[in-house]
N, C-alpha and C positions, 0 to 999 in steps of 0.2 A: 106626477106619478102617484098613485090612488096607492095606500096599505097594501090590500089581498094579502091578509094573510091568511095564512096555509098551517093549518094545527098539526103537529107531529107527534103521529100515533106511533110510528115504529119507525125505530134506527138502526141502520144497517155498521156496524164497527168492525172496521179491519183495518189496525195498525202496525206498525215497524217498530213506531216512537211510542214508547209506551207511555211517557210523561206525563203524570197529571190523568192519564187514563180510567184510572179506577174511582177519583174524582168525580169525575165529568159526567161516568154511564151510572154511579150513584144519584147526581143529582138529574139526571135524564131522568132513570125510575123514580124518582121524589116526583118527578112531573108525569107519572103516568106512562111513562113511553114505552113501546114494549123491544126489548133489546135482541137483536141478532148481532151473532158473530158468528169468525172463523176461526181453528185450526189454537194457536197459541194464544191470540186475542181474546176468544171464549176463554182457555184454561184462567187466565189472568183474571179474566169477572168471574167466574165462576169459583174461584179460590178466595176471592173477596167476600164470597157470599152471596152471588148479586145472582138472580135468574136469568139465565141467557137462551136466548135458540138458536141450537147449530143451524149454520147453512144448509148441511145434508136434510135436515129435519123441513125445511123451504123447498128444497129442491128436487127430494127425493131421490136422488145421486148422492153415494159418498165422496168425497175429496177424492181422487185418482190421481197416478201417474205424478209420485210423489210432492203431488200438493198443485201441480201446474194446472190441474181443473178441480174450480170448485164453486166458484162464480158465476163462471160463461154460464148461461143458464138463464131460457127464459122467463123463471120464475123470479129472477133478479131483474134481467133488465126491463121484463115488463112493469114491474114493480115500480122503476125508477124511471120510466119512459114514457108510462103510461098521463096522457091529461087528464084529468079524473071530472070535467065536465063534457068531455066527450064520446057523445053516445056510442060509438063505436067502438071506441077504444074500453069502456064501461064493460062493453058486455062480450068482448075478447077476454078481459081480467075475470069475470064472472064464468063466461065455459071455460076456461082454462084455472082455475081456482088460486090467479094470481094477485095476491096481496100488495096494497100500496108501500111503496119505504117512500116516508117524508125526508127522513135525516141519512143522509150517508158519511161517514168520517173514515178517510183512509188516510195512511198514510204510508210510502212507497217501499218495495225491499230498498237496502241502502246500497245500491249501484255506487253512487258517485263515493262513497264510503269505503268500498270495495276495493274501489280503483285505486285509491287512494293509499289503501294499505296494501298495495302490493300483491292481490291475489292472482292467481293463475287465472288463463284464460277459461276454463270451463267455470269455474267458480264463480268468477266474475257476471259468465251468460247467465246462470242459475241466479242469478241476484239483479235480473232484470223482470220487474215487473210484468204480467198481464192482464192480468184480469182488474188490479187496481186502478190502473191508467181507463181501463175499459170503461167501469164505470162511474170513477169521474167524469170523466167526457159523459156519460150519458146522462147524469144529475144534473153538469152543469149545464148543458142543452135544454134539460128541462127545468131548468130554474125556478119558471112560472109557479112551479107545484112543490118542486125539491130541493134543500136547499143542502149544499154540500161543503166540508169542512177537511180540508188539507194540511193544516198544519195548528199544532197543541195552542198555539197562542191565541187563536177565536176560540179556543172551549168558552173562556168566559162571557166574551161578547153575544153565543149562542143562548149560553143559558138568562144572561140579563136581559134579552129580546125574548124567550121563552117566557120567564116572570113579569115581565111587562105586560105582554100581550096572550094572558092566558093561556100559554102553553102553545101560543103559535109564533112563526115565523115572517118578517114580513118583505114583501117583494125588494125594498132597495135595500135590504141586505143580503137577501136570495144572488140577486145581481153581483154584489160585490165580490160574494163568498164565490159564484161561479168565475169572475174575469180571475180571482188570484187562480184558483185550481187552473184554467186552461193554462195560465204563466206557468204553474206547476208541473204540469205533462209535458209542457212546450220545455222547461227547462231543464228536465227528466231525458227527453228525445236527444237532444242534442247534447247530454253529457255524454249517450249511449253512440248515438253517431260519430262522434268526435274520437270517443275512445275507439269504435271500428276501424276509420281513416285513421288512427295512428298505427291501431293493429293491423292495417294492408301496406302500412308507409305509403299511405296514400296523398301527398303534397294541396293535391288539387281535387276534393271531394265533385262530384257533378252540384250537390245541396250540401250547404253548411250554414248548421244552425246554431247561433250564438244566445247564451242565456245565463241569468243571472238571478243569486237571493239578495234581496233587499238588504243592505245592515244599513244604512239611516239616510233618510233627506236629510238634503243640505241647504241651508238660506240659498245660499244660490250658487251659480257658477261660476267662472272666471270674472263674470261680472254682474252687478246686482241687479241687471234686468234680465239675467237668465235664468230659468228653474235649473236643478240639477240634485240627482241623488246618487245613491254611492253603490254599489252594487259586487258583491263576491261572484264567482264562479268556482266550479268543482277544480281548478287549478289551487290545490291548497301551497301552492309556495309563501316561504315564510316572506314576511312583510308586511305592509299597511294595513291590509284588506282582513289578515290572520291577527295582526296584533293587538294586544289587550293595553287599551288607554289607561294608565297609570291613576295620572292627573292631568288637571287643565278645562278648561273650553272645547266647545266642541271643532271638529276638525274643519276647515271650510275647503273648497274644491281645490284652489289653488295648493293649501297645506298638504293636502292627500297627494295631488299630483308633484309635489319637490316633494315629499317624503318617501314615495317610491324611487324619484330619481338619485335620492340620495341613498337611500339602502341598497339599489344597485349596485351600485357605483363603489361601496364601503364594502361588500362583500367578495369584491374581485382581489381580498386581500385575506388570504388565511391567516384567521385569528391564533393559530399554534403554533405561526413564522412571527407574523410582527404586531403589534397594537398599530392600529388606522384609524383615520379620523377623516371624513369628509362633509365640507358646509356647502351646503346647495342653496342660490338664490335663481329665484327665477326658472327649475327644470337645470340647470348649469351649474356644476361644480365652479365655488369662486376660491377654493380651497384644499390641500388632500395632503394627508403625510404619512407616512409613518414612523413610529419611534420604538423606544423600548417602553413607554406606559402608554397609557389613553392620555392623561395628560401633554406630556411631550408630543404625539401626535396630534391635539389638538393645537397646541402653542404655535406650532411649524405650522399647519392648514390654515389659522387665522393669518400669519406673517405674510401670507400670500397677496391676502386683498381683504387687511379688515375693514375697509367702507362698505365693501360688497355685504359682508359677513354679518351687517347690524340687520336683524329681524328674519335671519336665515334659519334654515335646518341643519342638523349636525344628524348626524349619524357617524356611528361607531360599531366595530366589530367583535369589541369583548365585551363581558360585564361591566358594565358604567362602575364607576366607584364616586366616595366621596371627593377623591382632590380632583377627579375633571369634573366631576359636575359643578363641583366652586367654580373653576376657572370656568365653563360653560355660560353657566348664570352670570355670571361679572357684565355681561353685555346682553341687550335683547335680545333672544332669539326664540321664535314662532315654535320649532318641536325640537325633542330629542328622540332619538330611534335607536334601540340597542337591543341588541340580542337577550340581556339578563339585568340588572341594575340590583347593588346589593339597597341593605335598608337602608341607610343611610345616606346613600346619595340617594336615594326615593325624597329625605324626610330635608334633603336638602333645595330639589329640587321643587319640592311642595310648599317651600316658603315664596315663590314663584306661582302665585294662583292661578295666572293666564297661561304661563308655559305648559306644554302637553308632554307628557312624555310617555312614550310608545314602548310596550316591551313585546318583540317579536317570538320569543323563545326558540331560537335557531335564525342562521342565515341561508339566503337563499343559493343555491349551487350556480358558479357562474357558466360550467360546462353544462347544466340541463338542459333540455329539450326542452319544448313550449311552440305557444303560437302567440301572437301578436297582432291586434286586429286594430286599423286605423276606418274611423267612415270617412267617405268622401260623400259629393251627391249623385245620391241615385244607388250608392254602395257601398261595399265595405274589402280595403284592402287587408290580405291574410297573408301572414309571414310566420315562417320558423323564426323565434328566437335568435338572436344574435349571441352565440354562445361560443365562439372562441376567443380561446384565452390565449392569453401572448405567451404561457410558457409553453403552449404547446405548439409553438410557432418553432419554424427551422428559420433563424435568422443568417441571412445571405450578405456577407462584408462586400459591398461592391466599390469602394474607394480603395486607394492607395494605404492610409493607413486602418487601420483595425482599431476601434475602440479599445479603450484600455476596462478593466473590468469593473471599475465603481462606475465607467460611463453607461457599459453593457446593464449594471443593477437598476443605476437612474432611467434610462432609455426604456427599459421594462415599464417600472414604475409610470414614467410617461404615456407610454402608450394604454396602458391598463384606463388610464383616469383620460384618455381622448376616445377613449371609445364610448363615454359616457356624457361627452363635450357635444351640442348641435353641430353639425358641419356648416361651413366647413371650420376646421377645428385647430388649433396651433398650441401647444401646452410645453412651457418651461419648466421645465424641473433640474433639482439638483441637490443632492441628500435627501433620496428619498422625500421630496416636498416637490410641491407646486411652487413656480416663483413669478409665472405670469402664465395667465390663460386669456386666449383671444377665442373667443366663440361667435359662432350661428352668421359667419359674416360671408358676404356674396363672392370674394375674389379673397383666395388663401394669401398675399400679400397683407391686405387689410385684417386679418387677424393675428397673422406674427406681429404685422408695427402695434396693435392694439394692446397684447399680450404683452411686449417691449416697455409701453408706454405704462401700464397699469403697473407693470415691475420696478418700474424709474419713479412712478410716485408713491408705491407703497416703501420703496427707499427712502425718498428725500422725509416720509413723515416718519420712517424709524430710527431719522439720522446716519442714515447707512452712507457709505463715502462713495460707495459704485452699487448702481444695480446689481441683485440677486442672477440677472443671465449672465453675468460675464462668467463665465466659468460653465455655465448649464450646459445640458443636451435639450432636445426638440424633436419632437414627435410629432406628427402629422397626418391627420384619418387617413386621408387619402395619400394619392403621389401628390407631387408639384407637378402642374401645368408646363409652368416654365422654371428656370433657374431664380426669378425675381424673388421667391416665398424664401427659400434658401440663400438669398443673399441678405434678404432682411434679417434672417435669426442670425447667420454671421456678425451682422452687425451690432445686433444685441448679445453678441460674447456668447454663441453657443460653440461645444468643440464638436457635439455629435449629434448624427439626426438620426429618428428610426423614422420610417414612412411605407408604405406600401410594396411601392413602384411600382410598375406598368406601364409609365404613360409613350409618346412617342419622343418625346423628348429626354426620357432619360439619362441621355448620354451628354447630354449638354448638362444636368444637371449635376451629374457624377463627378463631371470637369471641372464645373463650379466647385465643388467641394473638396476636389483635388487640389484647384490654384488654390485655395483657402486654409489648405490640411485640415479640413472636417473629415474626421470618420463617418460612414452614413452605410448602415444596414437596412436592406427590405425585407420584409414580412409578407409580402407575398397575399395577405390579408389588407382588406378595406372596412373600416370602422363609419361609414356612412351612419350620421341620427338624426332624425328631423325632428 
């Protein structure tokens, strides 16, 4: 690819972000450039000091219809569409007394910004872009000639290619500068669309466009012959993608992906009922408690499966203090994720170089709305959010006897932290804590004995005289198949099960837990996670 570069006589400015703005179109004019704006953009150079030329003054049309035209206007987009070695196009610019823009810098009303806070629907429309989107796409189309700039953080890359190349621009930057902008409208459109489809409750858009800002490449993927970067979307829910990294290393794909499943999972627990604590390895809670400090629920969530636990994530639902982050440190572990973290466990936690710690500032709402997007090949599967929560569930006593009410608190508890488990899913709890988890396994039998088996040896290494389930309840994503899943947790000393129900066998399973005197409530609710 040959230079061509393209000298920039005039720049077209109209931005949102004003950051770094009066900067930028200073050192523009240091280069010669001759500066237009629009509307609040001009007021802003022009209070600087800086000479600017209104749009109206290009177009000869004022701004109308409170700002919505001011742009559209062939003196614009010929300007910026125009190939300026061709002859026709040359003397189109010429009878029509349309001026070149080299430079265009927009950046967008703050739509996804909007959304974000809450505004009303009319509000919200007024803070949808046109004329900016307009012509960006027309710059970056014409790249060959124009080079266009989207967002504050190329000002400097503009002007160090400026000084370099005597006040010109050159083609593989033009390039570059155009693929980010089209990402830019592309990911403009589809906050805008998205936000429609929710405002018609519309499940199933005819087109639905998925889009995202960069916050950092990552060495690699799930594994190190895969690329892989990290990508936000205008969904500002608190966790990973919002959180501000403390200290530590940088995050790696796998990290990012348990760190969300563990701040999940830790916020299905109001932090103004109990202090929570949940270690995630592998995408899978191997741990969850809660107590009356952070502390105590982290002691309880490790007693679960500290093998599991060595080089996990913890997440937590209050302020980190200093005595759990002591006892957090004591043993490897990859991140910590918590809503607030005072100084001191910061300065504790920073004696820890590799450890990351993440502060989310707020948890995320386990009852929100949302969307969920998985790819497959060829596409991409769309889902609402999995957003019920067990206490809005009407639990249905369908045994002989009825739970008694610390089984009713546990059996919550249980189901909260399987809804967070891969399917199919089988989760012992008992005092508020996990005491065996069987996950992601093909036949619900194979995860109760799993979950059984992982309880019986995180016993025999704590010196415990009986496993942690003899006494538990058992939660289950799904129903049971058959009565077999339910005879295994009996086995393993459960007295009460919560699970779904629905299946056709039911009643055989009911009987089961009759002859056994298990209490067993259904919810009516299916916690399926893949």
């Amino acid at each position: 690819m040959t230079e061509r570069l393209r000298r920039v006589s005039r720049a077209l400015i109209s931005v949102s972000d004003k950051s770094g703005l009066v900067e930028f179109a200073r050192a523009l004019a240091a280069e010669g450039v001759e500066l237009v704006s629009t509307g609040g953009t001009r007021k802003a150079l022009a209070d600087a000091g800086l000479s600017v030329l209104e749009v109206s003054e290009v177009t000869g049309f004022p701004e109308m219809m409170d700002g919505r035209v001011k742009t559209l206007h062939p003196k614009i987009h010929g300007g910026l569409l125009a190939i300026r070695d061709n002859a026709d196009h040359a003397a189109a610019m010429r009878s029509h007394g349309i001026e070149p823009i080299d430079l265009l810098v927009v950046s967008l009303y703050p739509f996804e910004a909007t959304v974000a806070k809450g505004a009303d629907f009319e509000t919200c429309i007024e803070n949808i872009d046109i004329g900016g989107p307009a012509m960006i796409r027309a710059a970056a189309k014409n790249h060959a000639e124009v080079a266009v700039v989207v967002d504050p953080s190329d000002y400097a890359v503009v002007l160090a290619e400026l000084r370099q190349h005597g006040g010109a621009t050159t083609l593989a930057l033009r390039r570059k500068l155009a693929a980010k902008a089209y990402a830019r409208t592309g990911v403009y459109d589809a906050a805008i669309s998205n936000w429609f489809a929710g405002q018609l409750s519309d499940p199933a858009p005819a087109l639905r466009a998925i889009g995202g800002h960069l916050i950092e490449p990552l060495r690699y993927g799930e594994n190190p012959h895969q690329s892989a970067a990290f990508y936000r979307t205008s969904d500002l829910r608190p966790g990973v993608a919002t959180a501000r990294q403390v200290q530590g290393k940088k995050l790696s794909y796998n990290n990012i992906n348990d760190t969300d499943a563990a701040y999940e999972c830790v916020a299905e627990f109001d932090p103004q009922r109990t202090a929570a604590c949940v270690i995630v390895k592998h995408a899978n809670p191997c741990g969850a408690a809660e107590g009356a400090s952070l502390i105590e629920a982290y002691r309880k969530a490790l007693a679960c499966d500290p093998v599991s636990a060595f080089g996990g994530i913890v997440a937590v639902n209050r302020k980190l203090d200093a005595e759990a982050a002591r006892a957090i440190t004591d043993i490897f572990t990859e991140v910590i994720i918590a809503p607030e973290a005072s100084e001191e466990a910061i300065a504790v936690v920073g004696a820890k170089k590799n450890l990351r710690l993440l502060i989310a500032d707020g948890l995320p709402d386990p009852r929100a709305a949302g969307m969920t997007v998985k790819s497959v090949a060829g596409g991409l599967l769309v889902q609402s959010r999995d957003n019920a929560v067990v206490d809005d569930m009407k639990l249905e006593v369908v045994t002989k006897r009825a739970p008694t009410n610390a089984e009713l608190t546990d059996l919550a508890f249980a189901f909260r932290i399987a809804k967070h488990v891969k399917s199919n899913t089988i989760v012992y709890a008992k005092d508020r804590a996990t005491v065996g988890i069987g996950a992601g396994q093909m036949s619900r039998i194979d995860s109760a004995r799993i979950a059984a088996r992982k309880a019986e040896d995180a016993a025999q290494a704590a010196g415990l005289k009986a496993p942690p389930t003899k006494g538990s309840v058992v939660a289950s994503d799904a129903f049971f198949p058959f009565a077999d899943g339910l005879l295994a947790a009996v086995e393993a000393g459960a007295t009460a099960v919560i699970q779904p129900g629905g299946s056709v066998r039911d009643d055989e399973v009911i009987k089961a837990a009759d002859d056994h005197g298990i209490a067993m409530v259904f919810t009516g609710t299916r916690h399926f996670r893949h």
